[in-house]
C-alpha positions in Angstrom: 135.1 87.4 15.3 135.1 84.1 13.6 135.9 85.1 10.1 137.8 82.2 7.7 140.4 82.3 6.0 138.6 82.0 3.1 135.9 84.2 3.3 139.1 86.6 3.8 140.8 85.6 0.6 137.4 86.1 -1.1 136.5 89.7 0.3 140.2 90.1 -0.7 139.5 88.8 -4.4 136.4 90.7 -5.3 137.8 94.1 -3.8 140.6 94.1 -6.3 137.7 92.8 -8.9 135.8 95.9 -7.7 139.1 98.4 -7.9 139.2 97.0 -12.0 142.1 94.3 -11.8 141.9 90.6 -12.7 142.7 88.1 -10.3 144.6 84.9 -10.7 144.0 81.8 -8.6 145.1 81.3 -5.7 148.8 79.4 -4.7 149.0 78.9 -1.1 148.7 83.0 0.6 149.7 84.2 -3.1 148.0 85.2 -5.7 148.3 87.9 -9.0 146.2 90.7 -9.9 146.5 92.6 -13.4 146.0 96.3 -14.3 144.5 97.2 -17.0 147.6 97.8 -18.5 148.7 94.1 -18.3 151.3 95.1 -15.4 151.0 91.8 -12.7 151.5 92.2 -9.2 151.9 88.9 -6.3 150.2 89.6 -3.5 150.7 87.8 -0.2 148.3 87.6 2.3 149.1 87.6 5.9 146.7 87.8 8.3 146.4 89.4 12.0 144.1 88.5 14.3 143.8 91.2 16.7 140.6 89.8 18.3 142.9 86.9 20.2 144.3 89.0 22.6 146.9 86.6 24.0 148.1 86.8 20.4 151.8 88.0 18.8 151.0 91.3 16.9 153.3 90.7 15.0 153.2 89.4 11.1 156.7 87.1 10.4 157.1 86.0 7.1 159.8 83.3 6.6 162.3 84.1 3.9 162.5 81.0 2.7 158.9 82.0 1.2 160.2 84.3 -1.0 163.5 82.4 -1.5 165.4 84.9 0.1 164.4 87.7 -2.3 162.9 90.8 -2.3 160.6 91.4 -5.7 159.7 93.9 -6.6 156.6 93.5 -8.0 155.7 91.7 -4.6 153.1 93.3 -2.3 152.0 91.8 1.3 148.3 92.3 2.0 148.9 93.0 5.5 145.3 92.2 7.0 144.2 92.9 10.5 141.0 91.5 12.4 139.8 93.9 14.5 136.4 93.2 16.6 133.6 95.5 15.1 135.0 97.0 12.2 135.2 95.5 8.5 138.6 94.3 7.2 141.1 96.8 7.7 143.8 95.9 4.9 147.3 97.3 4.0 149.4 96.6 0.8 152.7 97.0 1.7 155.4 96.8 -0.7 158.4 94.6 0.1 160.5 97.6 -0.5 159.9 98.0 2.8 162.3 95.7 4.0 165.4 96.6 2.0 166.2 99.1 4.6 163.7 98.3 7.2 162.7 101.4 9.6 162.6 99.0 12.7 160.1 100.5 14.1 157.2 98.9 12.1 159.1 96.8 9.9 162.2 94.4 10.7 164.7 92.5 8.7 165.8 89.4 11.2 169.1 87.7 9.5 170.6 84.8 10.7 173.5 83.7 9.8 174.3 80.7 7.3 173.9 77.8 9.7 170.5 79.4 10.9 169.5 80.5 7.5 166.2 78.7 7.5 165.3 81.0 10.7 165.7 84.1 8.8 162.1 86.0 8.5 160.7 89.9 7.9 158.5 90.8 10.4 155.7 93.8 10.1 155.0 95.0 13.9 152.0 96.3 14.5 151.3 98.4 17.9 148.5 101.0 18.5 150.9 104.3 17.4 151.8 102.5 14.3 148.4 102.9 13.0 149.5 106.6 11.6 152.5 104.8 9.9 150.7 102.3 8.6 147.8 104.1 6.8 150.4 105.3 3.9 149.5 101.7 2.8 146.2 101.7 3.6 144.7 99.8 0.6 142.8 103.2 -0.9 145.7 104.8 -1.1 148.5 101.6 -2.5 145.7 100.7 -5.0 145.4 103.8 -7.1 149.4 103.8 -7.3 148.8 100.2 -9.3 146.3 101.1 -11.6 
């Protein structure tokens, strides 16, 4: 499956379009939608290519992205590329990784002289799939609206 990045953006884009939010442009893997109440949310893409098998399945996010915080109103479009099927997309709130359940989700601190090393990581593996489809995207979006 040879789909681009931005083709994935875009399909990303005009789904939240099509689910009645207004989309912002684009900053790197971020980007704000808007309810129709005027409530913003960043989403971060992250993509997983699950069609490379030699591949990590794993997604790490630095936290020097986020500056070393956790916002609230932050959600990570957690996006996985599986051979024969459509987009399969989670929005996963950075709650998430206050108190990580290491199992799925993983808060890897270093300590000061390693800051720059410190990252969240999202851990997918076949008998996570259960866990995961509480953020399935039908069912995160309609909590947003």
């Amino acid at each position: 499956m040879s789909t681009s990045q931005d083709s994935i953006f875009q399909s990303l884009e005009e789904k939240f379009i099509e689910s009645g939010f207004d989309v912002s442009e684009k900053e790197g893997s971020l980007f704000s939608i808007t309810n129709q109440s005027k409530q913003s949310f960043q989403i971060d893409v992250r993509i997983l290519d699950l069609t490379v098998i030699s591949k990590e399945q794993t997604i790490k996010i630095p936290k020097s992205d986020w500056d070393y915080e956790l916002p609230d109103n932050l959600y990570v479009a957690y996006i996985l590329l599986v051979k024969g099927l459509d987009l399969v997309i989670h929005l996963i709130p950075t709650n998430v990784f206050v108190v990580p359940d290491e199992i799925n989700f993983f808060d890897n601190n270093q300590d000061e002289r390693f800051k720059h090393f410190s990252n969240w990581k999202i851990l997918f593996f076949k008998n996570a799939i259960g866990k995961l489809s509480v953020y399935s995207y039908d069912n995160v979006i309609v909590t947003l609206k």
